[in-house]
Structures are given as C-alpha cells and as structure tokens.
C-alpha positions in Angstrom: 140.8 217.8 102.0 138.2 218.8 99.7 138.7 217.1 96.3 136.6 215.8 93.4 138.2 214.6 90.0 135.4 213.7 87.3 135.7 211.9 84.1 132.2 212.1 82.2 130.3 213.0 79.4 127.8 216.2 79.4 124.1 215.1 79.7 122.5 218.4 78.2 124.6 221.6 76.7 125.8 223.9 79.7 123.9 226.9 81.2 125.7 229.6 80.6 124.4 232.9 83.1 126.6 236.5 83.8 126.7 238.1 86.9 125.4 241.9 87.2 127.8 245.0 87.3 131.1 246.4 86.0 133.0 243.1 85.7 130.5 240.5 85.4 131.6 237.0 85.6 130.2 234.0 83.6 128.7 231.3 85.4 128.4 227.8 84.0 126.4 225.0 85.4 126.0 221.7 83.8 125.4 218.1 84.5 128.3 215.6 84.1 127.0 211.5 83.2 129.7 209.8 85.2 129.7 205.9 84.4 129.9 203.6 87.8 132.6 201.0 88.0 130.0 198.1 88.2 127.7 197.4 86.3 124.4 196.0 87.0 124.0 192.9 84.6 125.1 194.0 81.2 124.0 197.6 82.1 126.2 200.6 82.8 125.1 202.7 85.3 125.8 206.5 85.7 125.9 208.8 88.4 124.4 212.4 86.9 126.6 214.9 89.2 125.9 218.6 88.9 128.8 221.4 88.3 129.0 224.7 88.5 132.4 226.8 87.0 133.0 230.6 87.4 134.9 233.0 86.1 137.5 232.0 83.0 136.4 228.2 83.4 132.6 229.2 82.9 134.3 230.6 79.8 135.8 228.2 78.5 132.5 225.7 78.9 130.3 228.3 77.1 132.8 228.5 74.4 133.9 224.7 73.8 132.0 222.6 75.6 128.4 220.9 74.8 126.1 217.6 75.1 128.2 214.7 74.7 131.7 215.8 74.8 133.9 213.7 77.4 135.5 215.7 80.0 137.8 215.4 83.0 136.4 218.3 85.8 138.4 218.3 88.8 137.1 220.4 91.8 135.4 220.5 95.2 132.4 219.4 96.4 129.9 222.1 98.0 126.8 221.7 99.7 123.8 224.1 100.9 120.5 225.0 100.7 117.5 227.2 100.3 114.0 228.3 100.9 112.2 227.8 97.1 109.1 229.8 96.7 106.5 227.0 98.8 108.7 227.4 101.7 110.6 224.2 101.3 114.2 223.9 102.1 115.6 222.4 99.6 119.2 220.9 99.8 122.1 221.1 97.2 125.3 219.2 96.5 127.5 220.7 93.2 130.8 220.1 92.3 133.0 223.6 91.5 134.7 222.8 89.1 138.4 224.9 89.4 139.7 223.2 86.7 138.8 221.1 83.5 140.4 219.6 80.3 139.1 217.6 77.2 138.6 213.5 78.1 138.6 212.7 74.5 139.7 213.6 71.3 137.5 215.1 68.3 138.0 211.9 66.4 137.4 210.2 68.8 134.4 211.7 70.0 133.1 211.1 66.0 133.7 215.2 65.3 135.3 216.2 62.0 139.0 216.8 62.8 140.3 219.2 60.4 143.7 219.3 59.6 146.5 221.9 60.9 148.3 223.3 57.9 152.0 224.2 58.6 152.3 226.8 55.8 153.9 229.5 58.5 155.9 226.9 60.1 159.7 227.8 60.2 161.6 224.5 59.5 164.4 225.7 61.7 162.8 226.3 64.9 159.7 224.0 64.4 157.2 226.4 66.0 153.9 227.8 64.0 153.4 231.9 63.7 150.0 232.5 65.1 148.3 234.9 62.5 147.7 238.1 62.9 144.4 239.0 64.5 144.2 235.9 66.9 143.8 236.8 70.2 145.2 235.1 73.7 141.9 234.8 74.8 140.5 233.1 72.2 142.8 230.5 72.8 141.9 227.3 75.0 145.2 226.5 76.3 145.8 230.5 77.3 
C-alpha cells in the first residue's frame, strides 16, 4: 500500500499550471515544511517534501491555499525521472496529493476571522439560505 498523510505548512505560495486542450486541468505543485519529531538541540528540524495535486484539488490550492497556511495533504508517493537539457538524469520523488483539508484555523493561523452573520437563518430549522448568486463551485466544502 501506497500511502502518505502530511501535516505541514507551505514553504512558498503554490504553482499553479493548466493543461492544454478542451478540458484542461489545473495542476498544483508546492512544497510542504513538514516539522520532524526530534529535534536537534533546541532546534526543529523540517523535512521540505514536494506535492503535486490535479484536477479539482489543484483548484482548490490555487484558490485557498498560500505560504504559511498549515495543511493536512494525504496521498501517494511517486517517483521518476528525466533527461534535463545537459543530458543528466535527474530523479524525482512527489507526493500526489488526492486529498487535502485546512490544519489550522484562520485565527489560529493570526488571519482576520470575520464573523458569519445569521440574518437568513430560519430559527426553526437552524440552517443558513445561501444567497442568491453563490455558486457550488465556489464553495470549499463542494
């Protein structure tokens, strides 16, 4: 079994590419800081693991994820290689991420939280009407 669960914070912001054609696809790589259990004297150590995420998860990346943020990837680890342009072979190990979440809070991660109002709440059911104009796919959770 293949599996890779991450918990980390983003070194740089994400690269954010689109594949050619009809339906292109977005393609996010980026660079998770993943702190060792151990320290070395009274300094942390981190692991810098690359990622890459296709498709809706490249999406959601480009869309809500940058340098900093704490997140939990979970995935599979890939390896392979290439000839670069001096006729090198050069050898790659990425995580694809299938799958990620938010690690942290925005308060937590010192962002400005702003507060939900519940104007088009319905006291009898509990649940918020979504505005008109909001679509599914702007949603993170859709």
């Amino acid at each position: 079994m293949n599996k890779a669960i991450l918990i980390g914070r983003l070194a740089r912001d994400p690269d954010i590419r689109y594949t050619q054609g009809e339906q292109s696809m977005a393609i996010a790589r980026f660079t998770l800081a993943v702190n060792r259990r151990y320290t070395k004297g009274n300094e942390q150590q981190a692991d810098f693991i690359s990622c890459v995420a296709f498709g809706k998860t490249g999406e959601f990346i480009e869309k809500y994820v940058h340098k900093g943020m704490k997140l939990v990837a979970e995935g599979r680890i890939q390896t392979g290689s290439y000839t670069n342009k001096d006729g090198v072979k050069v050898y790659t190990t990425d995580v694809v991420v299938e799958s990620c979440e938010f690690a942290e809070s925005k308060k937590a991660a010192g962002d400005e939280v702003v507060p939900v109002q519940p104007a088009n709440t319905n006291p009898q059911d509990g649940f918020m009407m979504i505005p008109d104009g909001v679509e599914d796919d702007g949603l993170p959770f859709a």
